[in-house]
C-alpha positions as CSV (number, residue, x, y, z in Angstrom):
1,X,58.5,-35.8,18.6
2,X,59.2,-34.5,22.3
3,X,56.1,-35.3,24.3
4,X,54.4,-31.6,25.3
5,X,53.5,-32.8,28.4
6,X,56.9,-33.9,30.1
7,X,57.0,-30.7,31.9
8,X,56.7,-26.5,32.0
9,X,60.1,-26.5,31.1
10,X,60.2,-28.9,27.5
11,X,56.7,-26.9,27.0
12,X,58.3,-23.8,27.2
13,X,61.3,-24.9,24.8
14,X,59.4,-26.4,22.4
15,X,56.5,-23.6,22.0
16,X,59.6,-21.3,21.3
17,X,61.0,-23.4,19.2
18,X,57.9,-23.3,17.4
19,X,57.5,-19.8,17.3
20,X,61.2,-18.9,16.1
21,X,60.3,-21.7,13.1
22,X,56.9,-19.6,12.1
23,X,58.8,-16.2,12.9
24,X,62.0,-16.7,10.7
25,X,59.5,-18.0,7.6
26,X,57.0,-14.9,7.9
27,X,54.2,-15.5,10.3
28,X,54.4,-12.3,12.9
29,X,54.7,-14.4,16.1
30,X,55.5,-12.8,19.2
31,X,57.1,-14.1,22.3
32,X,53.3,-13.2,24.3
33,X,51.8,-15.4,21.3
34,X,54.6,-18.2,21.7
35,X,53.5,-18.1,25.7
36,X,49.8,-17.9,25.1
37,X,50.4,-21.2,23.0
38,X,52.3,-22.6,25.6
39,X,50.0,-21.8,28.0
40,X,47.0,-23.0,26.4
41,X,48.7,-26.3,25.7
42,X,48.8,-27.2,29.5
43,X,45.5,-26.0,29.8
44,X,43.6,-28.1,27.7
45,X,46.2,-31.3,28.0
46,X,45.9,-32.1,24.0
47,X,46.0,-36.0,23.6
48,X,46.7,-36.1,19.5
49,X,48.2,-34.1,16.7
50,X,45.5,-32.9,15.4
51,X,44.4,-31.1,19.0
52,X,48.0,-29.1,18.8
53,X,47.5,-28.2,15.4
54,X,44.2,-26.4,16.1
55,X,45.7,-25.0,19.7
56,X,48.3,-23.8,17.9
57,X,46.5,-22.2,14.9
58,X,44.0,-20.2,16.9
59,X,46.6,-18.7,18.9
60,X,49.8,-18.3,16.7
61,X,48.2,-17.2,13.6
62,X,46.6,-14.1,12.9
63,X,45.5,-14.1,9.0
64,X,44.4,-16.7,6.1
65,X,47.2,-15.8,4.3
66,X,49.7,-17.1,7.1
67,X,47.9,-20.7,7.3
68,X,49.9,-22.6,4.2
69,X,53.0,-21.2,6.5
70,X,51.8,-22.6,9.5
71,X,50.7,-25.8,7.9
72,X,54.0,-26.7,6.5
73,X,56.2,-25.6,9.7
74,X,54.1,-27.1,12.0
75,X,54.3,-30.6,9.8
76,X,58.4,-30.5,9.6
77,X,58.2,-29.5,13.4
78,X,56.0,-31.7,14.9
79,X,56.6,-34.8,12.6
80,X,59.8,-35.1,14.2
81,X,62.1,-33.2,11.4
82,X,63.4,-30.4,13.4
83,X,65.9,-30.9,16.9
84,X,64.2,-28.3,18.9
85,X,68.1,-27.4,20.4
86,X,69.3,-27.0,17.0
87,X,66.0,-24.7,15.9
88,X,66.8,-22.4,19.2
89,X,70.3,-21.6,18.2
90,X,69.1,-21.2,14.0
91,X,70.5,-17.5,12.2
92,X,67.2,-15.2,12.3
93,X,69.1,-13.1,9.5
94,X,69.1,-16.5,7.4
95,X,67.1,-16.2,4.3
96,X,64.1,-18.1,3.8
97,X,63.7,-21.1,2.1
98,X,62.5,-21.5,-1.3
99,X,59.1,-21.4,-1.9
100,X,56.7,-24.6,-3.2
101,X,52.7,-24.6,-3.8
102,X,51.3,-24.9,-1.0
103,X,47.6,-24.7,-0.2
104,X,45.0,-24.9,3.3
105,X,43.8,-28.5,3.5
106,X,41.8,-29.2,7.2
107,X,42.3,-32.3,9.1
108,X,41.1,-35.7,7.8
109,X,41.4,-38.7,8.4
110,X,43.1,-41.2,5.9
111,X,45.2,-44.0,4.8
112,X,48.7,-44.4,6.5
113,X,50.9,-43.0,3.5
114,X,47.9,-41.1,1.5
115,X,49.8,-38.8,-1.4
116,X,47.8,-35.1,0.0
117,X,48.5,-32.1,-1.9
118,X,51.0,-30.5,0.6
119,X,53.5,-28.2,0.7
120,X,56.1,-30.5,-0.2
121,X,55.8,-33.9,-2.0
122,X,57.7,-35.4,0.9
123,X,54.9,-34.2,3.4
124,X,51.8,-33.3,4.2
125,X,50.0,-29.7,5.1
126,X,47.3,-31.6,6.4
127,X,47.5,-32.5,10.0
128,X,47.6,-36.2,11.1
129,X,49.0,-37.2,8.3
130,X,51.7,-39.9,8.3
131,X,53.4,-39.3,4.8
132,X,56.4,-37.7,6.4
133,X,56.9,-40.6,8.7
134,X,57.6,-43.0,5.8
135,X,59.5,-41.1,3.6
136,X,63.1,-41.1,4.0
137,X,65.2,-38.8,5.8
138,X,67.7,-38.0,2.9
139,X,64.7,-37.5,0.7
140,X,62.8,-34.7,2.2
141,X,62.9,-31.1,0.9
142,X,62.7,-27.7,2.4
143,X,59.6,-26.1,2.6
144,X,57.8,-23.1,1.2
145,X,58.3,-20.4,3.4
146,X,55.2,-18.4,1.2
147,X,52.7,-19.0,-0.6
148,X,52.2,-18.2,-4.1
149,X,49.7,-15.5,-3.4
150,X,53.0,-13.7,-1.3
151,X,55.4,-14.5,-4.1
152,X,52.8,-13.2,-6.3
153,X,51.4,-9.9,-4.2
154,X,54.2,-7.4,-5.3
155,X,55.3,-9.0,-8.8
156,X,54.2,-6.9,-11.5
157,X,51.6,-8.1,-14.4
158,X,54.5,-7.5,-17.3
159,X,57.0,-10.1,-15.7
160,X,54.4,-12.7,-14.9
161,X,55.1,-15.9,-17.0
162,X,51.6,-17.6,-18.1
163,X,51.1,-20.4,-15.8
164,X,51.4,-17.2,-12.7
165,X,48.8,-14.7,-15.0
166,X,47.0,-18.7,-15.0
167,X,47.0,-18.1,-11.2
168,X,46.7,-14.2,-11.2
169,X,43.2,-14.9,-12.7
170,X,41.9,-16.6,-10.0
171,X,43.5,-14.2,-7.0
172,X,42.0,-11.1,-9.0
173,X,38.2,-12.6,-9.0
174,X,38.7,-13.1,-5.1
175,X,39.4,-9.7,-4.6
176,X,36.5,-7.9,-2.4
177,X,34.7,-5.7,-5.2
178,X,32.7,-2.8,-2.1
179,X,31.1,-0.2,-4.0
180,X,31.3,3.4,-2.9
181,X,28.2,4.6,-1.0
182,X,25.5,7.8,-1.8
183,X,24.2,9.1,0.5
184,X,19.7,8.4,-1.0
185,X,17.0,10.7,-0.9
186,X,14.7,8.5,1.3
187,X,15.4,8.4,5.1
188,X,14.6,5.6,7.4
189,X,14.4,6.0,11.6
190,X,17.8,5.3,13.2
191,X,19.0,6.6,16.7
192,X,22.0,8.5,15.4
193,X,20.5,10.3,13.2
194,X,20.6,14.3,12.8
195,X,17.2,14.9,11.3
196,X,14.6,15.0,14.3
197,X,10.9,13.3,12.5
198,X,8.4,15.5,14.5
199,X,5.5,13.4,13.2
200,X,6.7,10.0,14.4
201,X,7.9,11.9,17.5
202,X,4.6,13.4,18.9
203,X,2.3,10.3,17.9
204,X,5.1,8.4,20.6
205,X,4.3,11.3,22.6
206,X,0.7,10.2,23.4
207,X,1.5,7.2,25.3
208,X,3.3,9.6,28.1
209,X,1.0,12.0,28.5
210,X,2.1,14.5,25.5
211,X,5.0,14.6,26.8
212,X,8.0,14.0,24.1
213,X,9.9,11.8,26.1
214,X,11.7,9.9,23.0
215,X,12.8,11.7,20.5
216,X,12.8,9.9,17.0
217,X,15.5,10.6,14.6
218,X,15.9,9.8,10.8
219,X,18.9,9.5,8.5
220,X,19.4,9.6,4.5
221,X,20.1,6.0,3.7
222,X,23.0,5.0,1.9
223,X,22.9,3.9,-1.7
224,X,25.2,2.4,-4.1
225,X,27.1,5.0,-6.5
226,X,27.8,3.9,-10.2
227,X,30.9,2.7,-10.8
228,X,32.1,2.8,-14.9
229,X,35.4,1.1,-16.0
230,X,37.1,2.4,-19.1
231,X,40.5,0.7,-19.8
232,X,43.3,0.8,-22.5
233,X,43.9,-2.3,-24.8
234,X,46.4,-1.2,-27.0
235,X,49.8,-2.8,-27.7
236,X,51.4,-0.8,-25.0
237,X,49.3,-1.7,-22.6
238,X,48.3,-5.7,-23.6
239,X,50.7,-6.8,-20.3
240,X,48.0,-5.7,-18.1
241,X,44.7,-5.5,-20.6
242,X,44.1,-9.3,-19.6
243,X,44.4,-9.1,-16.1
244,X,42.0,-5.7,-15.9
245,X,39.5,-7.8,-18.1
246,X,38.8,-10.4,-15.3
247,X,38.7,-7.3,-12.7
248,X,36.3,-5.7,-15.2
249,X,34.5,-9.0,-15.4
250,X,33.7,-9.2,-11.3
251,X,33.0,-5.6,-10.9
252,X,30.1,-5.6,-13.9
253,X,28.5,-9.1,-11.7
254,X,29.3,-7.7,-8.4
255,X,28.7,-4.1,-8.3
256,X,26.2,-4.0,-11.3
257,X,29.7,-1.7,-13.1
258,X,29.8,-0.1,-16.4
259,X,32.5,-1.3,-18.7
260,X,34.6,-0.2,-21.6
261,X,37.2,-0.9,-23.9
262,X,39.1,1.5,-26.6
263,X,42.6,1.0,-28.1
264,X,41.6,3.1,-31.6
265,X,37.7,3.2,-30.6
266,X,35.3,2.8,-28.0
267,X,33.9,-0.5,-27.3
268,X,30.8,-1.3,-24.8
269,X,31.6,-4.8,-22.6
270,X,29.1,-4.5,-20.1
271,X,26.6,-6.8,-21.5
272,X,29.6,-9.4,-22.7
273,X,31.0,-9.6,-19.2
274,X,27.9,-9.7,-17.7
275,X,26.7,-13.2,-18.7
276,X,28.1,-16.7,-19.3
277,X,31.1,-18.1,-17.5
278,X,34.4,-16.8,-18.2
279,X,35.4,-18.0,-21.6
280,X,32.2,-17.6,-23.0
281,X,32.4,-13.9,-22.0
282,X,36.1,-13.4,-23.2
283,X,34.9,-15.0,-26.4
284,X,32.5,-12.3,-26.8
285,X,35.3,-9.6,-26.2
286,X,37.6,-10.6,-28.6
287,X,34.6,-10.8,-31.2
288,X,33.5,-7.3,-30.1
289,X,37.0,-5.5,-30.1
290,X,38.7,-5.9,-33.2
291,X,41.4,-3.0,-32.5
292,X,42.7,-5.0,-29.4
293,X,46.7,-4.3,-29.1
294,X,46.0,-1.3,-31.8
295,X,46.8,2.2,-31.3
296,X,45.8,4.7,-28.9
297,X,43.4,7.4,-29.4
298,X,43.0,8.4,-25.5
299,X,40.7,11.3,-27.3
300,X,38.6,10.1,-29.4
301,X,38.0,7.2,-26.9
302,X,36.8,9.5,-24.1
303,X,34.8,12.4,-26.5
304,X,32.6,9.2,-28.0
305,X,32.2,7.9,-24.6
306,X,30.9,11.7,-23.0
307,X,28.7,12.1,-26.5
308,X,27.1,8.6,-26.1
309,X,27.1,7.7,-22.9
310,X,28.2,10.1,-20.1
311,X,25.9,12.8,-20.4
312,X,23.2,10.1,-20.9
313,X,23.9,9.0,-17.1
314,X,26.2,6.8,-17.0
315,X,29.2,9.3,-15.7
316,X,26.9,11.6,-14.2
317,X,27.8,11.0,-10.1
318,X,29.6,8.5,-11.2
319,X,33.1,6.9,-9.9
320,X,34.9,6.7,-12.8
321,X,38.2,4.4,-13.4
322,X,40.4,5.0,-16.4
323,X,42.9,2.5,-17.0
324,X,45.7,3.7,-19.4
325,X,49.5,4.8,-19.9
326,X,48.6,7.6,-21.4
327,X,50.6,7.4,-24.3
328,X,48.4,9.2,-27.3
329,X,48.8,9.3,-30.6
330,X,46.4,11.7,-31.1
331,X,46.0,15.5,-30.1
332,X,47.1,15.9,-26.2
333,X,44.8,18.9,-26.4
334,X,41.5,16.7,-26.7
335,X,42.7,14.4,-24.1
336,X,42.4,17.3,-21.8
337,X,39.3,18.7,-23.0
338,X,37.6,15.8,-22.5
339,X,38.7,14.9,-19.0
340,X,37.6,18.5,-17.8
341,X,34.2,17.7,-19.2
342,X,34.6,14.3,-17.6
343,X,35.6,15.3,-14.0
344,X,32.5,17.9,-14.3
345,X,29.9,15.3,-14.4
346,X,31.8,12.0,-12.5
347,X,31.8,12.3,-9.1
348,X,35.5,11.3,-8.9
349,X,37.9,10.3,-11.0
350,X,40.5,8.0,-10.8
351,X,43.3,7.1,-13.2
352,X,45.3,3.8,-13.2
353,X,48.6,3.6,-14.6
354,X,50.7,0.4,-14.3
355,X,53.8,2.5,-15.8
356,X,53.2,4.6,-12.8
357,X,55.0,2.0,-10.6
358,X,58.7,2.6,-12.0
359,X,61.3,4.4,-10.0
360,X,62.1,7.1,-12.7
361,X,58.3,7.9,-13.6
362,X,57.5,11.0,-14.5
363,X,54.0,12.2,-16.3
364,X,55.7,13.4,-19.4
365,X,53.0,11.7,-22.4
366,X,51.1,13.7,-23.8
367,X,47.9,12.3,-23.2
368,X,49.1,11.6,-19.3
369,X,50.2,15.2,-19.0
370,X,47.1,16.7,-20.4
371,X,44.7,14.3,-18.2
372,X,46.6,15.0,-15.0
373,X,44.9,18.0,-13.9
374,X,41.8,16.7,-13.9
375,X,42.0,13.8,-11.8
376,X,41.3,13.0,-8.3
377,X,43.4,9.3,-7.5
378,X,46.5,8.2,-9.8
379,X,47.6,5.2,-8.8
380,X,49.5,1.9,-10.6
381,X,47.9,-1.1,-10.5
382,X,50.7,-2.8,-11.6
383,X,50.2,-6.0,-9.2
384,X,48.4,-7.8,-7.0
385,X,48.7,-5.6,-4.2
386,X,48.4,-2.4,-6.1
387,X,45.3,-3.7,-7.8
388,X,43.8,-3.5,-3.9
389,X,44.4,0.0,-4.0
390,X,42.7,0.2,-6.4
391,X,40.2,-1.4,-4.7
392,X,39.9,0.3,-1.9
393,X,40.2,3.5,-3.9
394,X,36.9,3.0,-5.5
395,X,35.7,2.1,-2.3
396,X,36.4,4.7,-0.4
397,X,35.4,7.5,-3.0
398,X,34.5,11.0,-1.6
399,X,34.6,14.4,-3.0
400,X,37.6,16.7,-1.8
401,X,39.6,13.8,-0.5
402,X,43.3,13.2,-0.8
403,X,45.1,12.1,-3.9
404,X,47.2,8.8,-3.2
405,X,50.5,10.1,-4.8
406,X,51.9,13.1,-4.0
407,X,51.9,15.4,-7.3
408,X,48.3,14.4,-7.6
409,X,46.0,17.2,-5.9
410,X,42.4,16.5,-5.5
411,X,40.1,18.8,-7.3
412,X,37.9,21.0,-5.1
């Protein structure tokens, strides 16, 4: 490895070196960055590994997600495995190399040789380790330019093989569940607030004279809204029933979320989801939904639901998330009746579609067709990424907003 401190000019080559490595496998790093690194390196005179690794981290990288990149370029650059001359002159059109697990691990200290859970079996992500200095030269791989959450991100639910729905489990029940705000009845004193509370304000008013000098204001506080989560297990949609199951799982625990099943009938999960780990609770789902992978009776699905439940006050103000293709065999015509009487009491509706995602789509079923008019968001959920949407969808629910796709109007 090329000692940093030779001189501003090998400091200068080998912090843009560095940066063209992290660039070309995905990390945004900019030439200001690659400087700032440089710069902060003759600063601070680091006297080990580990004390470049951290310069370089807080500088250079800008998000969680970029850290298993960083990790395994800054291992195969500063473990002596790259010629900085040869990485200056590499193709920054090249395609990256293939990708490998990878995972964060901080720096520890260890064993010469200690077998870590790298990037790569021939090295370590962890800095200060010495793996790669005793492996052989003709032995060591290429590593992952990405980690399996960005191989993962855009790959739809359908084409996932079982070991990545395995991992697709655990990246859905990290995903930040925000529930959409109310605005409450009750007020509380706040600075900004529009409502002027003449009460608190002349009781300050005697301590200058009766003279109002500060004025106190009041605001509605913000509350919680409902969130209720109605999805599709039928055949055609048993790709993506699984993954929506674990989704439905953290919103009933984390946002205190309504949730329900229906393939041929309506099935209540709420209490299921909400207690015992995770197989206990998907024990008590397949118990509980016989007609999983069945037909589809959109209709009948959402009348029961309205008839025991919605008007009750569970829809009423409600966000409500329906998660379906839309394919009916039923009557269209009650699809649509119900989803009238549905966006009348929910405060916003918003339909999920994995099929959605396809180049050629078009809302030709006649369940989707009939409930199209009366919702607010339509989006597909058919991946990781999509599935934030959705996220911040719910999130950001408010009456009269815009729809996310383009044939979808909101209603008014």
């Amino acid at each position: 490895m090329p000692d940093l401190l030779d001189g501003p000019a090998d400091l200068a080559a080998v912090a843009s070196a560095f940066g063209h490595q992290l660039h070309g496998a995905g990390v945004p790093v900019t030439p200001e960055r690659s400087a700032r690194f440089a710069e902060t390196v003759l600063l601070t005179q680091p006297a080990t590994i580990d004390d470049v690794y951290w310069l370089g981290r807080v500088t250079l990288v800008s998000g969680q997600a970029q850290i298993p990149v960083y990790n395994a370029i800054f291992d195969r650059t500063f473990r002596g495995l790259v010629d900085f001359t040869e990485a200056l002159a590499l193709d920054p059109d090249a395609p990256p190399s293939p990708p490998a697990p990878s995972s964060e691990r901080p720096p520890r200290e260890g064993p010469p040789g200690r077998e870590t859970d790298g990037v790569a079996p021939v090295t370590s992500a962890t800095p200060g380790s010495e793996a790669a200095a005793q492996t052989d030269p003709e032995d060591r791989s290429v590593l992952a330019a990405a980690s399996p959450e960005e191989r993962l991100g855009h790959r739809d639910f359908s084409a996932c093989s079982p070991e990545e729905l395995s991992l697709l489990r655990q990246l859905v029940e990290q995903l930040p569940l925000i529930p959409p705000m109310r605005r409450g009845r009750r007020t509380r004193r706040h600075p900004a607030g529009a409502r002027l509370d003449i009460r608190a304000t002349l009781r300050r008013a005697h301590r200058s004279g009766g003279d109002p000098v500060r004025r106190i204001r009041r605001r509605h506080v913000q509350r919680p809204r409902r969130v209720v989560l109605i999805a599709d297990v039928s055949g055609s949609m048993e790709p993506y029933a699984r993954v929506y199951l674990h989704l439905m799982r953290g919103a009933v625990r984390a946002l205190g979320a309504e949730s329900f099943v229906f393939a041929t009938r309506l099935t209540r999960l709420t209490r299921h989801l909400a207690t015992g780990g995770p197989d206990y609770a998907y024990a008590k789902v397949s118990q509980a939904t016989p007609d999983w992978s069945g037909g589809t009776r959109i209709g009948e699905a959402l009348t029961r639901f309205l008839d025991e439940h919605g008007r009750r006050g569970i829809a009423r103000g409600a966000v409500v998330v329906i998660v379906s293709d839309g394919w009916e065999i039923g009557d269209p015509a009650q699809v649509g009746r119900a989803m009238e009487k549905l966006s009348r009491l929910a405060y916003r509706v918003i339909w999920v579609n994995p099929r959605s995602a396809a180049a050629q789509y078009e809302p030709l079923a006649g369940g989707m067709a009939a409930a199209l008019p009366h919702i607010d968001t339509f989006l597909s959920g058919h991946s990781i990424r999509a599935l934030g949407d959705v996220m911040a969808a719910i999130q950001s629910a408010t009456r009269g907003g815009t729809g996310t796709r383009s044939e979808v109007q909101p209603r008014g």
